[in-house]
N, C-alpha and C positions, 0 to 999 in steps of 0.2 A: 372467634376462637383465638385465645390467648396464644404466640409466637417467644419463647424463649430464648435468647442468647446464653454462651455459655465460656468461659475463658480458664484456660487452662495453662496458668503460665506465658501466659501472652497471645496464646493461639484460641483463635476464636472458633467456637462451631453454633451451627444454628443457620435457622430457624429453627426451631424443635415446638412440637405440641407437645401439650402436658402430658401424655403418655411415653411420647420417644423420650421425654427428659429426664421422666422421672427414671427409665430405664438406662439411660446417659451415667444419670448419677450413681444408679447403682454401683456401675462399674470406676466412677470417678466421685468418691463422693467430696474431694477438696477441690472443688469448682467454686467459681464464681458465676453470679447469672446476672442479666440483666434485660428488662423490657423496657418499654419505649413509656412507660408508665411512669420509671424510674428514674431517676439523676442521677446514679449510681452504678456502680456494679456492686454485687450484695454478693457476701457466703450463702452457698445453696443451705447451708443450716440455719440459717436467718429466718428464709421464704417459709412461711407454715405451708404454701400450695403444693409444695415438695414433698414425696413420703420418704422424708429420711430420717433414717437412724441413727442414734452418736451412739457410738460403744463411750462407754465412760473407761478411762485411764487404768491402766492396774495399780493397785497401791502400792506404796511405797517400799520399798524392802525395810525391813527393822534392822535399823545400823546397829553391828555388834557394840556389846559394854565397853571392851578392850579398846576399839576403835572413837569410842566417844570418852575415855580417858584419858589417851595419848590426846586426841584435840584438846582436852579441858588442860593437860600439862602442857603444849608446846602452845595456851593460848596464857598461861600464868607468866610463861617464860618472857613472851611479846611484850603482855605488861610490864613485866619487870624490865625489862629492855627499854620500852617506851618511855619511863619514869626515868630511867639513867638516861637516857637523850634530852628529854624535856630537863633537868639539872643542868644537863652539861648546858645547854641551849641558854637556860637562864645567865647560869656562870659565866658563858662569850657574853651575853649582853649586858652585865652589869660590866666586866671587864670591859668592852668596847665603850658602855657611855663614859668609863669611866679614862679610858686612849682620847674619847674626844673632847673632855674638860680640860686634860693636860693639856694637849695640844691648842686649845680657844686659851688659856692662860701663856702659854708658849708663845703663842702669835702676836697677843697684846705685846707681853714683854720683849719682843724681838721688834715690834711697830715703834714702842717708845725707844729702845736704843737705838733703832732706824732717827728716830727724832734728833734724840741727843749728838746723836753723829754729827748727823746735819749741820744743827747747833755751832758744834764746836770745830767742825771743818768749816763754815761760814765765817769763825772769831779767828780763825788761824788765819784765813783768807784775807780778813781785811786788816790783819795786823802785819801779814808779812808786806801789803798793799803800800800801810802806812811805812814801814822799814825800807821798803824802796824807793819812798818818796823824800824818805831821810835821806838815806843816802844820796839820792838823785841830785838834792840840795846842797850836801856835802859837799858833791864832787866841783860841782856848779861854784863854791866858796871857795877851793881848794885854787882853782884857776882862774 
């Protein structure tokens, strides 16, 4: 004779024969079962061995008209909302790629005057070098 387990939220009961279970369920019918048969624990609505019943669902209530206009307007207004974000969204990123061309053109031109500095602080360098060496010779002639 088949031995039933039964889980109810974590709380186990069983062993149950197919008679004590099937009256188990009557009174709990969102059980879980499981036998030694199974890998599982299984919804007692699974098991065909089970005489159980599913009430099917009550339908649905009919959503008044009023109440399905206001969603059809406050879902036109989202779109229209969504579409001025999505703009605006465009509008910062052609603006931003358009900050970071400036800015790559910026950096070059700030790298070459880096250069030219260089440059020309290097020629002032070696000329005031040479004026000192004039001089040095100067003084050196002088006495």
């Amino acid at each position: 004779m088949k031995k039933w387990f039964f889980s109810d939220n974590g709380e186990v009961t069983g062993p149950l024969a197919l008679k004590e279970s099937n009256e188990f369920i009557s009174k709990n019918p969102d059980l879980y079962a499981w036998h030694p048969s199974y890998t599982h624990w299984v919804p007692v609505s699974c098991i065909n061995e089970f005489e159980t019943s599913v009430t099917p669902p009550p339908p649905p209530v009919a959503i008044p008209n009023d109440l399905i206009d206001d969603l059809i307007g406050e879902e036109k207004e989202l779109i229209t909302t969504l579409e001025r974000i999505d703009k605006t969204i465009k509008i910062t990123s052609d603006s931003l790629y358009e900050i970071d061309t400036e800015l790559d053109n910026y950096s070059t031109i700030a790298h070459n005057l880096t250069e030219e500095v260089r440059v020309v602080v290097k020629t002032i360098e070696e000329q005031y070098a040479a004026l000192q060496k004039n001089l040095a010779n100067v003084i050196k002639a002088d006495y």
